[in-house]
C-alpha positions in Angstrom: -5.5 -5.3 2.1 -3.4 -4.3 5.0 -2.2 -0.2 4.5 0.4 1.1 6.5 0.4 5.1 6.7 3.8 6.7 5.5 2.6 10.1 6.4 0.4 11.8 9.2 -2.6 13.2 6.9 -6.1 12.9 4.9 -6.0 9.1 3.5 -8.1 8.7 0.4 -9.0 5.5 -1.8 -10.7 5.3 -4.7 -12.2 1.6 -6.3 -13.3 1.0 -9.9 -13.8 -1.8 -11.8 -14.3 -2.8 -15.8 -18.4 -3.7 -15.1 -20.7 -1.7 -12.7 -23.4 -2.3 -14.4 -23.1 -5.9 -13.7 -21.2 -5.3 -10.7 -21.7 -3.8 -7.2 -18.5 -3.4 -5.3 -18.6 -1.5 -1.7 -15.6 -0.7 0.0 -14.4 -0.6 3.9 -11.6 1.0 5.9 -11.1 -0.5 9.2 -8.5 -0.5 12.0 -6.2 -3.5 11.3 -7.6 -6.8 12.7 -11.1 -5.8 12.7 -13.1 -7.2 9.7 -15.4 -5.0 7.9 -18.5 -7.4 8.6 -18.3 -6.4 12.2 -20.4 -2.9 11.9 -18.8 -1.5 15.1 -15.1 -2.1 13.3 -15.8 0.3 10.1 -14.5 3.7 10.1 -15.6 4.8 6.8 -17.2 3.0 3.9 -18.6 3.8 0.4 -21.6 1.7 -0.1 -23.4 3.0 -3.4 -25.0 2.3 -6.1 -22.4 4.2 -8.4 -19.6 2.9 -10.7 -16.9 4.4 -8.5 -16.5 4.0 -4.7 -14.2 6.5 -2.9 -13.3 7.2 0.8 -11.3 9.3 3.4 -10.0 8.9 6.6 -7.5 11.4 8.6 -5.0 9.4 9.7 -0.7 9.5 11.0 2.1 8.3 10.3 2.9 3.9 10.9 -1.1 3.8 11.5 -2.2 0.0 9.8 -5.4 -0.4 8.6 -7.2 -3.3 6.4 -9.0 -2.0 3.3 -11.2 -4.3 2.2 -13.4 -4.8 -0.9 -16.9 -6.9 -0.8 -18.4 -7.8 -3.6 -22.4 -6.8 -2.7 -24.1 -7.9 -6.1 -23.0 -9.5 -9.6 -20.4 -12.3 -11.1 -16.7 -11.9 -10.1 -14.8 -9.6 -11.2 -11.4 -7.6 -11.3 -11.2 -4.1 -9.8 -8.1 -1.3 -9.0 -7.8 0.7 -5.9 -6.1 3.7 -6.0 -4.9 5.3 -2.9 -3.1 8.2 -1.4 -2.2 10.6 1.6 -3.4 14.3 0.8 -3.7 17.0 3.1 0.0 16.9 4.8 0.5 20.4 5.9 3.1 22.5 3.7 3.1 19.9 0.7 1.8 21.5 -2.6 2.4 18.7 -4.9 -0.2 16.2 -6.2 0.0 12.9 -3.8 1.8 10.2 -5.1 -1.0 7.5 -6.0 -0.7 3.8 -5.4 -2.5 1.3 -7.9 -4.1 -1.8 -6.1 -4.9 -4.8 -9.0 -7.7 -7.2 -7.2 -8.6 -10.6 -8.0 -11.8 -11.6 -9.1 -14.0 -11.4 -6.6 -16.0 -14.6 -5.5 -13.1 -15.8 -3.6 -9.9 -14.7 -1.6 -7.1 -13.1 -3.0 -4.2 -10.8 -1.8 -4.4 -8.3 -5.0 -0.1 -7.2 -5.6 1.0 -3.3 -5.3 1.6 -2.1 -8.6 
């Protein structure tokens, strides 16, 4: 997924899907253009073992990076990211979150902003 900052600040993400205990899903931030199977290309990555991944990144405003999900271990399945800017200095109220519907994983999709 390509993400386009609309804010200079702390960029969090959050992926969970209906089976992790017949699932494992990882999930990658890079700088846009670089793939996530390129180690040198990942800036942060949650890679366990656990039913939820989540990440953060400190990033500004018009920044584009790809966010990408990999399916590590298990059938396909569907999975919703959840993502937001925290952190922007003088802002009190809860960040604005972004839902992120994937395809089944096991082949390529383009997931839709909900």
């Amino acid at each position: 997924y390509v993400v386009t900052m609309g804010a200079t600040g702390r960029y969090e993400a959050t992926l969970a899907w209906p089976s992790p205990e017949a699932v494992d899903l990882d999930l990658y931030l890079t700088p846009a253009g670089c793939a996530f199977a390129q180690e040198s290309c990942v800036l942060t990555q949650s890679i366990s073992p656990d039913a939820v991944e989540s990440l953060g990144w400190s990033v500004r405003a018009g920044e584009t990076y790809w966010l990408s999900v990999h399916k590590y271990a298990g059938s396909a399945t569907t999975f919703t990211i959840q993502h937001w800017i925290s952190g922007i200095s003088g802002l009190t109220a809860t960040p604005a979150r972004v839902e992120i519907e994937g395809p089944p994983l096991g082949g390529l999709g383009t997931g839709r902003h909900k």
